[in-house]
C-alpha positions in Angstrom: -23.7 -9.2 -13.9 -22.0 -12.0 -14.4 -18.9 -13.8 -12.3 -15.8 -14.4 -14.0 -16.1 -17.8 -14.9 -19.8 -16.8 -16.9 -22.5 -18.2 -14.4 -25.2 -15.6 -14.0 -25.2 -13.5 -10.1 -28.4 -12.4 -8.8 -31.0 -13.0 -6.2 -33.6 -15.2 -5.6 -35.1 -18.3 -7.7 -38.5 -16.7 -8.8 -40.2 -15.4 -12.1 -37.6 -12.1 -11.6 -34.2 -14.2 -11.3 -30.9 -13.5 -13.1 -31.0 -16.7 -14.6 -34.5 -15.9 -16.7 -33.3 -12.4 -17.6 -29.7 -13.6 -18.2 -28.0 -11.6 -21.1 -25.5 -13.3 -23.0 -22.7 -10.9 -23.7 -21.3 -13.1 -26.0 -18.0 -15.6 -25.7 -15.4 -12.7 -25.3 -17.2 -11.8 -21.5 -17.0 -15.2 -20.8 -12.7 -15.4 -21.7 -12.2 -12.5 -19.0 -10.4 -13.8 -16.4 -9.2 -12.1 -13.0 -5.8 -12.3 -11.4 -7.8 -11.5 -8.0 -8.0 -15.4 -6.7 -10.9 -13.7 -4.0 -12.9 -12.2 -7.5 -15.6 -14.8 -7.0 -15.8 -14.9 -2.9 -18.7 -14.0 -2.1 -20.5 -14.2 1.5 -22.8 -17.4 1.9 -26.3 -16.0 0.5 -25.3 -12.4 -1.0 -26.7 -13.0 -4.7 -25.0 -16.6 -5.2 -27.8 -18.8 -6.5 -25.9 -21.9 -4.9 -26.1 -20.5 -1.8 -25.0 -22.8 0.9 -23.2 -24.9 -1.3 -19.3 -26.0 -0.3 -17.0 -23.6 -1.5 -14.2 -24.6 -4.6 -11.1 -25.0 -3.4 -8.1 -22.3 -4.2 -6.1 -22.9 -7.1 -2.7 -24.1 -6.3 0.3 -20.9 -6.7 1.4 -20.9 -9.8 4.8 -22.2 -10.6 7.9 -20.6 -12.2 6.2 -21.8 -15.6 5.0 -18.3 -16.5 7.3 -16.9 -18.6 5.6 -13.3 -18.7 5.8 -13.5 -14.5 9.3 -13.9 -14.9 10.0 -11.5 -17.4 8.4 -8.8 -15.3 10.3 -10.3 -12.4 13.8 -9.5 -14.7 12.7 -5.8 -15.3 12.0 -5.0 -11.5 15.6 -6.5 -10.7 17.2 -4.2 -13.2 15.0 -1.6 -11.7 16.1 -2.1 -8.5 19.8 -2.4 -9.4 19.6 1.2 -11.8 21.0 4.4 -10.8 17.8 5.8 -10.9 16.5 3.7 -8.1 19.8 3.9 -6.0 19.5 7.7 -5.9 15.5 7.4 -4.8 16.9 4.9 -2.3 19.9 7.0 -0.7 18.5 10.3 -0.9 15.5 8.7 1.1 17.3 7.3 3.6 19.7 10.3 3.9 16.9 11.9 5.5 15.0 9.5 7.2 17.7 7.5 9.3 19.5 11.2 11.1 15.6 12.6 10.9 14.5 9.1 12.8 17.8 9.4 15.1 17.6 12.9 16.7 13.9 12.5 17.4 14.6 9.2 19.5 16.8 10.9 20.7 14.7 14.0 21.8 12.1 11.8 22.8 14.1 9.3 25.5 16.2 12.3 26.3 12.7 14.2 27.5 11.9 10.3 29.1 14.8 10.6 31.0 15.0 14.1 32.2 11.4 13.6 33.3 11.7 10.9 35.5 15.5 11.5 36.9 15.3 15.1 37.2 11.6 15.9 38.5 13.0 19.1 40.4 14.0 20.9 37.1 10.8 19.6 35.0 8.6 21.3 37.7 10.4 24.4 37.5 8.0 27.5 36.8 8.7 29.2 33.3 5.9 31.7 33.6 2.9 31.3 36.0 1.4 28.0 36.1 3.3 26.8 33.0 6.9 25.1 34.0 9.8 23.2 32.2 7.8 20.0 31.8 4.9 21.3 29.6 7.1 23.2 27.4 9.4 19.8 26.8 5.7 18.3 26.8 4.5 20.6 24.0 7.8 20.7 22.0 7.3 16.7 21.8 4.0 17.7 20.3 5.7 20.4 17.9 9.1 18.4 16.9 6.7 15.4 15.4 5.0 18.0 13.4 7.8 19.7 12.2 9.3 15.9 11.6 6.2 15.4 9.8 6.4 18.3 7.7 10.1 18.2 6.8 9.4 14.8 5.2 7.1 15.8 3.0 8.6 18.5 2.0 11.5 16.8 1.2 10.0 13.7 -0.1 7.9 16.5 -2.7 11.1 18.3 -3.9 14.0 15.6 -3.8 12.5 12.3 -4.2 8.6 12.5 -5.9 10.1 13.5 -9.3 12.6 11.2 -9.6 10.5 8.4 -8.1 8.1 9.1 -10.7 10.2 8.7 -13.1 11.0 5.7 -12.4 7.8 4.5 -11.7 6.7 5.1 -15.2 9.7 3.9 -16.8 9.8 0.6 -14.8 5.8 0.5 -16.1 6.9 1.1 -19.8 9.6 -1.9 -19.4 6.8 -4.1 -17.8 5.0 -3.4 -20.6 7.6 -3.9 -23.0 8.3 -7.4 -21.1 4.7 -8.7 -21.5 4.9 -8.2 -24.9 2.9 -4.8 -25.1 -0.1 -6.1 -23.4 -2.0 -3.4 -21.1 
């Protein structure tokens, strides 16, 4: 296997090392380059042949120079200003932000209850089992009910449309790098 700037990895320096059985897959292996700047990290001694030597230092970020960076840049800002993206947006929040509120509100109103009103949490509903441990257990059953109202509504009023978007946003992206994949 080789790294992305074409020297050989592998184990070891005797007769069975990479560099003696070393295929050469020809120049067009060797163009590949990765965007991933931690590709070529490996840990000191795990199949680098130069073990122990200093590591290269990371590539400076790369300016505003890149045309196709910024092109891409343009079509996720006119995503992000679309309809499309506006509806995702609002139709998200309109469930999130009251769905967020009332179980705060649940949930420090059971806090308080609990510790200024002992008397009625320790009320007995039905044999050992009093007002506390149903408020308890309902703290328990409103996060899964939370839970599961999110993804239901995230499955039929927001996946579709977010999908949609995702793809055309990928299409433009596309389009903006000039048809590359």
């Amino acid at each position: 296997m080789q790294s992305s700037d074409g020297r050989a990895r592998g184990a070891g320096d005797g007769a069975g090392s990479s560099a003696g059985n070393h295929e050469d897959h020809g120049t067009a292996s060797r163009e590949v380059r990765y965007e991933d700047p931690w590709y070529d990290s490996l840990a000191s001694g795990w199949g680098e042949d130069g073990a122990g030597t200093p590591a290269r230092a990371v590539p400076a970020p790369r300016g505003e120079r890149d045309t196709e960076t910024a092109r891409a840049r343009d079509v996720y800002l006119e995503v992000q200003r679309s309809e499309a993206f506006q509806e995702v947006r609002g139709r998200y929040r309109r469930f999130v932000v009251p769905g967020a509120a009332v179980f705060l509100v649940w949930y420090v109103g059971y806090l308080v209850i609990a510790t200024t009103a002992p008397g009625l949490m320790a009320r007995p509903v039905t044999g050992a089992v009093n007002v506390g441990m149903l408020a308890g257990l309902g703290q328990f059953l409103s996060t899964f009910l939370l839970t599961w109202g999110y993804a239901r509504h995230a499955r039929l009023r927001r996946d579709r449309l977010a999908l949609e978007l995702r793809w055309d946003t990928q299409e433009l992206t596309r389009g903006a790098r000039g048809g590359a994949t």
